[in-house]
C-alpha positions in Angstrom: 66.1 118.9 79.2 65.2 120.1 83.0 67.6 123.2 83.4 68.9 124.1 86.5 66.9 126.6 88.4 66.7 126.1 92.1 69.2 123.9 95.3 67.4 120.9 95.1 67.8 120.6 91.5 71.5 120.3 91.6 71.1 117.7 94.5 68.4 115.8 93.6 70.0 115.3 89.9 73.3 114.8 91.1 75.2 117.7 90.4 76.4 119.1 94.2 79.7 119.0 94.8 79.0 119.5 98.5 81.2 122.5 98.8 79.1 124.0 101.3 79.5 127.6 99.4 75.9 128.2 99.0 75.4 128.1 103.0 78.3 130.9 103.2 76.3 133.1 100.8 72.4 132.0 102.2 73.4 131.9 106.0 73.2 128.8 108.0 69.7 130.1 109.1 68.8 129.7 105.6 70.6 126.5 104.2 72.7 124.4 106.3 74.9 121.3 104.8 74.2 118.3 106.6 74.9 114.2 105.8 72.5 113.3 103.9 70.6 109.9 103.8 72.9 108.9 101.2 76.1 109.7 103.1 77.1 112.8 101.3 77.0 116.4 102.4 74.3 118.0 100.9 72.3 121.7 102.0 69.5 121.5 103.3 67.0 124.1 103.2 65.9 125.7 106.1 64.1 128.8 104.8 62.5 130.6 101.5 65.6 131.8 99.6 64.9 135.5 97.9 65.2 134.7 93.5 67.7 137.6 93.5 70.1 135.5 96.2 69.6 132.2 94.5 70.2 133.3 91.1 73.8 134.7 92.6 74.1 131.3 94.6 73.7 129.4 91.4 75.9 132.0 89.5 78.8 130.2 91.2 77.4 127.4 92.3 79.8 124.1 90.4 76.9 121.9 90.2 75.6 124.1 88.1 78.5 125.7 86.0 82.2 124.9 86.6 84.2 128.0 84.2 87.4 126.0 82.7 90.5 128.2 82.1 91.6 130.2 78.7 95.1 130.5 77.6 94.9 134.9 79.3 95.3 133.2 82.7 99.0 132.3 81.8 99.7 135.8 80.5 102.3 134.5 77.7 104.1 131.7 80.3 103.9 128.3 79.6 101.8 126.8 77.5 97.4 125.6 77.7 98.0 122.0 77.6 95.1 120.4 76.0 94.4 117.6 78.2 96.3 118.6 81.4 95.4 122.4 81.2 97.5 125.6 81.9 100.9 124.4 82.6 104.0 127.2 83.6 106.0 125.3 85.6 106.2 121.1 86.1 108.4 119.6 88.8 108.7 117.0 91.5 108.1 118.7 94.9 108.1 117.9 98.4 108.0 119.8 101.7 111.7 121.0 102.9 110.4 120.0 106.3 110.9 116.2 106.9 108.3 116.5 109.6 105.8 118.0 107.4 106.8 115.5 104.4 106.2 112.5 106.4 103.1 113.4 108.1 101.2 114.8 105.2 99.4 112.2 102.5 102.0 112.7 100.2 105.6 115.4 100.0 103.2 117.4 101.8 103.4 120.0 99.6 100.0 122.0 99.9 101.0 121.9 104.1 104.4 123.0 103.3 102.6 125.9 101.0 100.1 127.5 103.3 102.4 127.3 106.3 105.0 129.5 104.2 102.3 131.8 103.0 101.2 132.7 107.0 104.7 133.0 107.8 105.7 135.0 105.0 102.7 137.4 105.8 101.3 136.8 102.2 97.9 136.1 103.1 96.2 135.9 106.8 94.6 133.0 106.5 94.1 129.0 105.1 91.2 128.3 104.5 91.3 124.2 104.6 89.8 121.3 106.0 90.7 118.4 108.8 89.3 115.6 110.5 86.3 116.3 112.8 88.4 115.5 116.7 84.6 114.8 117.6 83.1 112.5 114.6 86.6 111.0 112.7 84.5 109.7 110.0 83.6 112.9 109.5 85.8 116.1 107.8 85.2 119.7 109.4 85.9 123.2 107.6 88.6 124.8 108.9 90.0 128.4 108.7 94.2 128.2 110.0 96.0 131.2 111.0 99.2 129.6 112.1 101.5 126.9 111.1 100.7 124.7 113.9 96.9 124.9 112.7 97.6 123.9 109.0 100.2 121.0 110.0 97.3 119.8 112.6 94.9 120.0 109.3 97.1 118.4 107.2 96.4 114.3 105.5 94.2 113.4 103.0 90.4 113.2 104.1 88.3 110.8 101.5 84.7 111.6 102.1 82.4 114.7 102.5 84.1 118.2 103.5 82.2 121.4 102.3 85.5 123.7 103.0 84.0 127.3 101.6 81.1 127.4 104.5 83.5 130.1 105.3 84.2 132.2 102.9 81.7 134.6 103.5 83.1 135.0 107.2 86.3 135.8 106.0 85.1 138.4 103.5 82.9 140.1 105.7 85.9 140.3 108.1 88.3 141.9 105.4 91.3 139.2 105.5 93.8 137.9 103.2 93.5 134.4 102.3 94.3 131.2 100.6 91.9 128.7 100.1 93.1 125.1 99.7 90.6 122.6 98.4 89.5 120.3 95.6 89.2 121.4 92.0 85.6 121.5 92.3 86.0 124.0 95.9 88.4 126.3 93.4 86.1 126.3 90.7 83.4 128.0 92.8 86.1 130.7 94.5 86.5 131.5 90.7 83.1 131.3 90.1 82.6 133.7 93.2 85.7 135.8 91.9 83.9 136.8 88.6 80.6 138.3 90.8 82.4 139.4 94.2 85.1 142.1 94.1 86.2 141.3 97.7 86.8 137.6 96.2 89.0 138.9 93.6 90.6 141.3 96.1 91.4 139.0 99.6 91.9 135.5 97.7 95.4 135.6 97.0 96.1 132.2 96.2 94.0 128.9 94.7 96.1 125.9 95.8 94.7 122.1 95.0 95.0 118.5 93.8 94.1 115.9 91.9 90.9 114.1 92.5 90.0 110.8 92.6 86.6 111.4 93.8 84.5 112.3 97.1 82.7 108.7 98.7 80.5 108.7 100.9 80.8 108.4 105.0 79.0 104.3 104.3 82.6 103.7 103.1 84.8 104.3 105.9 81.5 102.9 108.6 82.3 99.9 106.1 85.9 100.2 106.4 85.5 100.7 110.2 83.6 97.7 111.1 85.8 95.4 108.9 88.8 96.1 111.5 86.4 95.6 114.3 85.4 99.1 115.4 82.1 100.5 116.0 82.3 103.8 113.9 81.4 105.7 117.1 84.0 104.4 118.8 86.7 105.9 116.9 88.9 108.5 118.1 91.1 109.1 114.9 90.6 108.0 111.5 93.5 108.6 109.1 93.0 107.9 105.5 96.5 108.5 104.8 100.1 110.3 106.3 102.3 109.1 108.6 104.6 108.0 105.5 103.7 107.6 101.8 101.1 106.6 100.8 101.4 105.7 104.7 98.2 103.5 106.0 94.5 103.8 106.6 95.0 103.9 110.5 91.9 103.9 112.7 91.8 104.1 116.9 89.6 104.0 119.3 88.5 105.7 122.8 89.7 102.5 124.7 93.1 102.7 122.7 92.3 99.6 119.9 94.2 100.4 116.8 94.4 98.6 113.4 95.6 99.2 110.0 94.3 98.8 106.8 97.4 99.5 103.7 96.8 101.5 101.0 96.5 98.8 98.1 94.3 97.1 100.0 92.1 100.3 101.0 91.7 101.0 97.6 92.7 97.8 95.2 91.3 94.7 96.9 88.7 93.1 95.4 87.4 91.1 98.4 86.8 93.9 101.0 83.1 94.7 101.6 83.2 98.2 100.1 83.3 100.0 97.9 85.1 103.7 96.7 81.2 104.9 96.2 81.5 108.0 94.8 78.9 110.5 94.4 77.5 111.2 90.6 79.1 114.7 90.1 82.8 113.0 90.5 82.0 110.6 87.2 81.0 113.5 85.2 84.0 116.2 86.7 85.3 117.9 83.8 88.3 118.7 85.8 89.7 116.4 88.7 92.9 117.7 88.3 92.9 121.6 89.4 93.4 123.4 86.2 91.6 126.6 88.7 94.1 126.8 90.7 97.2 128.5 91.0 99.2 125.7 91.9 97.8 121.7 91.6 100.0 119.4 93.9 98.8 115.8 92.7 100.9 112.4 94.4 104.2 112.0 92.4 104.2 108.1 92.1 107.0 105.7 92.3 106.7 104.5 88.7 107.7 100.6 87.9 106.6 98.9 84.4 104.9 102.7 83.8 102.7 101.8 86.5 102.6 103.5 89.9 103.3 101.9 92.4 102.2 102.1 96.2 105.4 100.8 98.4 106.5 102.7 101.3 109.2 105.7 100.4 110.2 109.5 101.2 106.7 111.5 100.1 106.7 113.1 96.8 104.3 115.4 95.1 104.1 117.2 91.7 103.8 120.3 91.4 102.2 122.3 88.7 101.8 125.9 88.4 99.2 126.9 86.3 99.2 130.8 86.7 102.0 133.4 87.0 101.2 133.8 90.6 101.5 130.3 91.7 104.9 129.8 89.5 106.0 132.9 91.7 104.7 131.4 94.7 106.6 128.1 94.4 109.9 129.9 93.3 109.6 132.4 96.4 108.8 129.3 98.1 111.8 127.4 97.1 113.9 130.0 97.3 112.8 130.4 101.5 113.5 126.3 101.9 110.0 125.8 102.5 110.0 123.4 99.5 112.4 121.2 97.4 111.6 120.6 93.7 113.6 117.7 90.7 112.7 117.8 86.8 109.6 116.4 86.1 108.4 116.0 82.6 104.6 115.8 81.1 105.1 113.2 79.1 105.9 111.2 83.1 102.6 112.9 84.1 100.7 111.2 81.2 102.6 108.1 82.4 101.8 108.7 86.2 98.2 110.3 86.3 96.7 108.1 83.3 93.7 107.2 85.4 92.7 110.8 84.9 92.1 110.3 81.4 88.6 108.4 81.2 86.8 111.6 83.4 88.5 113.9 81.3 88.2 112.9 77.9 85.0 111.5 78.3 83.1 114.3 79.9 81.5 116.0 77.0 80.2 112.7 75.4 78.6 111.8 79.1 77.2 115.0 79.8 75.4 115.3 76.1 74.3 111.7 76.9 72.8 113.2 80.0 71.0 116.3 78.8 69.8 114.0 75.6 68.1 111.7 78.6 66.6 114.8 79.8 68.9 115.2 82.6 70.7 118.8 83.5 73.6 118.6 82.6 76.8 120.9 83.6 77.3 123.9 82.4 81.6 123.5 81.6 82.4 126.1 79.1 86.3 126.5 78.0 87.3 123.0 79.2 88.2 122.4 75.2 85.4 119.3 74.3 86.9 119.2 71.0 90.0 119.0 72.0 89.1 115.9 74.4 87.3 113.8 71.3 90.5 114.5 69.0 92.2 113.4 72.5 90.1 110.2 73.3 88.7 109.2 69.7 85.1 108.8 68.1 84.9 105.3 70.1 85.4 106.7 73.7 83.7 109.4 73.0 80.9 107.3 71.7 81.3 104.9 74.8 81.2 108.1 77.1 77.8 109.3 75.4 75.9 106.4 75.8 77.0 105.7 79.3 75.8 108.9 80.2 72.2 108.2 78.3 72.0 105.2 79.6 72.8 106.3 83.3 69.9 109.1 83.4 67.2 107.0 81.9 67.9 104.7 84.3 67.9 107.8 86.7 71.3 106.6 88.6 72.0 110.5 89.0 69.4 110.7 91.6 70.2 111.6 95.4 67.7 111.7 97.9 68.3 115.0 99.4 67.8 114.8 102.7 
């Protein structure tokens, strides 16, 4: 088994995230996250790193170890769930701003969130990410330090966004902040927590969602061209907003517009792309934010106990996995910033069910991997017992020899540059 020992490892075998956390800690002169040739964000490296700076880089690095939570971090609240995680609080939940609600992806909760942390004078900062205004296909990190700059960055981005490039800015500079991010971002903030005590110290709050997976920028060129447009003729590309799940709009300099909806962005067997994912997403031990304080996944219109995709008022749900986030939401609530309804985890099993595969299968896929000879992840206390009672001897099987199978046949590999 090749172990994990340098950058172009965890790229080259399919394990970067694309966080963009190790260029905070190296310096851009020293690694620099770029689009790669395979349409991911990947570093590149620019000069000799020190062994002392790398080994810390790779200490929180979550292509190399992603930390999953222990039942301390709910400090006697609620209960560790064992396929969803820590759960202290479950609810529906949208922003109490009807503006916010119907421009964000979804209730617009995680908006709603950091624009009531600034104003409350919690933290000083979002840390966040938002559509490049210069390259739409592309998704810029972002630091916010007033409402008007987290609304601006709110709506889901599908493709590359390294949002911790930085971190190490905001450290240095002494301020409060909240990142919000993908479960695989808030892993390395706790990663970074556990070595830095200015992490531990001027992080207040972990906010995320659920995952479906990062693609690549060759998806939305695809998706681009399909309606017509040149992908450097864009001027805006929305994933989703404007309503919920609201539409894949796309614009152009000269004014064109078109729309793509969301079943058939995602659903429709005949488009010419794909949702292209890169390899670390299929082996995630945790798409669905069990780091952070509060996870806001979509909160479905359910029909037939399937979800379904029409137009309606956006909804999240909220889950918060720590006694800070439950505070959070509650203080949050309590200032009309957000609304909240009962919402039960046996609805979630119901509504997030596409979760499951990832989840239960990830220690059978990444044994198959190491078995190949492949590096696998390094995912302690994400409970791999507790997913094979979960998903059975035959998923777990089925999970173990994909994963074999996959590395011999070396479909991990990224070209790095």
């Amino acid at each position: 088994m090749t172990r994990v020992r340098d950058l172009q490892t965890v790229v080259t075998r399919g394990l970067c995230t694309g966080c963009g956390l190790c260029e905070s800690m190296l310096g851009r002169d020293t690694v620099e996250m770029k689009i790669s040739s395979d349409g991911y964000l990947r570093p590149q490296i620019k000069a000799p790193i020190d062994p002392a700076r790398l080994g810390r880089v790779l200490d929180v690095c979550p292509g190399a170890i992603i930390r999953g939570p222990s039942a301390a971090v709910l400090e006697g609240a609620g209960t560790l769930d064992p396929v969803w995680g820590p759960i202290i609080s479950l609810d529906r939940a949208w922003a109490g701003d009807p503006a916010i609600r119907f421009r964000a992806a979804a209730g617009g909760m995680l908006t709603a969130l950091g624009c009531y942390l600034l104003e409350s004078g919690a933290v000083e900062a979002i840390l966040h990410v938002k559509a490049s205004a210069s390259q739409p296909i592309l998704t810029d990190a972002h630091i916010s330090r007033s409402r008007a700059e987290v609304i601006a960055g709110s709506q889901s981005r599908y493709g590359p966004a390294a949002p911790l490039v930085h971190v190490e800015q905001l450290l240095d500079e002494g301020v409060s902040f909240a990142v919000i991010a993908k479960p695989c971002d808030i892993a390395a903030i706790r990663n970074l927590m556990r070595i830095d005590p200015r992490a531990r110290q001027q992080i207040k709050y972990c906010l995320s969602l659920f995952c479906g997976g990062v693609p690549s920028t060759k998806m939305a060129e695809k998706i681009s061209r399909y309606v017509g447009f040149e992908p450097e003729e864009l001027s805006v590309l929305r994933w989703r907003g404007e309503g919920w799940p609201g539409p894949t709009h796309l614009e152009t300099k000269d004014g064109r517009r078109a729309d793509i909806t969301y079943d058939q962005a995602w659903y429709d067997p005949s488009v010419p792309w794909t949702y292209d994912m890169q390899f670390r997403c299929k082996i995630c031990p945790d798409a669905i934010g069990e780091l952070a304080d509060i996870s806001c996944p979509d909160g479905w219109v359910m029909e037939n106990g399937k979800p379904l995709h029409r137009e309606a008022p956006g909804m999240n749900i909220a889950i918060a996995r720590t006694p800070a986030g439950a505070a959070l939401l509650q203080a949050a609530i309590a200032a009309g910033a957000v609304e909240t309804a009962p919402f039960t985890r046996d609805e979630l099993h119901q509504m997030h069910s596409d979760h499951l595969d990832r989840k239960l299968g990830f220690p059978g896929r990444n044994a198959g991997m190491r078995l190949a000879g492949e590096p696998g992840l390094r995912a302690p206390g994400f409970r791999p017992w507790a997913m094979l009672r979960e998903g059975g001897f035959a998923a777990a099987w089925k999970a173990f020899w994909g994963g074999f199978r996959r590395a011999r046949a070396r479909a991990n590999r990224e070209n790095p540059r």
